[in-house]
Every structure is written in C-alpha cells, then in structure tokens.
C-alpha positions as CSV (number, residue, x, y, z in Angstrom):
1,X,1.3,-18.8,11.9
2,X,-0.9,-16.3,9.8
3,X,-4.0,-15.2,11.7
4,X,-7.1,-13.5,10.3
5,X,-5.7,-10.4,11.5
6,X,-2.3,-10.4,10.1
7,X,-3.9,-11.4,6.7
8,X,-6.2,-8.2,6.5
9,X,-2.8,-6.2,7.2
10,X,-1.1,-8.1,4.4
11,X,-3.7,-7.7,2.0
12,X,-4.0,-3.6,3.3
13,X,-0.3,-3.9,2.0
14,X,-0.7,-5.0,-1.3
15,X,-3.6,-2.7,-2.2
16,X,-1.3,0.2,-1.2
17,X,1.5,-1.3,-2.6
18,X,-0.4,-1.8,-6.1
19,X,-2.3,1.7,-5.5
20,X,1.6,3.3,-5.2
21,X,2.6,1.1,-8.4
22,X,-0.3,2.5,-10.5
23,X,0.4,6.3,-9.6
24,X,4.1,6.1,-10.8
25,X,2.7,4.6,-14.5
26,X,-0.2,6.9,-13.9
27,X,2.5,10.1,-13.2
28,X,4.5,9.2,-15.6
29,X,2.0,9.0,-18.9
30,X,2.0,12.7,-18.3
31,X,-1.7,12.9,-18.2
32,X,-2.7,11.5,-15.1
33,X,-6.9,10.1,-15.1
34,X,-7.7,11.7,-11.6
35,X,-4.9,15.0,-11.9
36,X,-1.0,15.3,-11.2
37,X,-2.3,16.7,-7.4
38,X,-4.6,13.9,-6.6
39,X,-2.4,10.9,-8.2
40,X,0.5,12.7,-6.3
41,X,-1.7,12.4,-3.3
42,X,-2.9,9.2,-3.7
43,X,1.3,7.7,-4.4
44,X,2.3,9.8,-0.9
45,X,-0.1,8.2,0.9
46,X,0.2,4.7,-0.6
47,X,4.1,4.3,0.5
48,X,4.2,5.0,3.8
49,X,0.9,2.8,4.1
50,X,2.7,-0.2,2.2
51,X,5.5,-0.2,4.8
52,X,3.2,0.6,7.9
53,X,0.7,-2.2,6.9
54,X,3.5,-5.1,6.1
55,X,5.1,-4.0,9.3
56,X,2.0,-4.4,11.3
57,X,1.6,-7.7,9.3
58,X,4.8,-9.2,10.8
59,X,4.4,-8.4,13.9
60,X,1.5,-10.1,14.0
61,X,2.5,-13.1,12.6
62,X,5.4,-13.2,14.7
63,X,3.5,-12.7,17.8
64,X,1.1,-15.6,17.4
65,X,3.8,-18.5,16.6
C-alpha cells in the first residue's frame, strides 16, 4: 500500500532520475546551458539521489502493507 510518504520519495526519484537523464543529453551536446562543472555537478548528485530516493520509497511501501 502506497502512503503519502512513500509517494513524495517516489516522485523525489523521478525528478532526480529525469534531472540525471537531462545532464547526459545536456553533457553530451558539448555545450552544456549551465557549464560542463555545474551539469557535471548536477548529474553526480542526481544518481546517487535516484537510487537513495526509490530505495527509501520501498521501504516504505513495504513497511505499511
């Protein structure tokens, strides 16, 4: 069963998880909008985040069925 809470990690999932997905295109037009540092930034932080908020996610879930 999905609660409120699990939901918000989901959805903190897919924003990193399309945030990550727009610095590789972004990275790889060769002339990244915000800079190859910041992008590079931005992609670093966005993958560990995908995992850690899906993860989180699923515990949840788990733990309220």
């Amino acid at each position: 069963m999905m609660t409120p809470k699990s939901g918000v990690f989901l959805l903190g999932s897919c924003v990193a998880a399309i945030a990550a997905v727009g610095s590789i295109f972004e990275l790889s037009s060769g002339n990244p909008e915000l800079g190859s540092l910041v992008t590079g930034i931005i992609l670093a932080a966005s993958v560990p985040l995908t995992g850690v908020f899906f993860f989180a996610a699923v515990r949840d879930a788990r733990a309220n069925q």
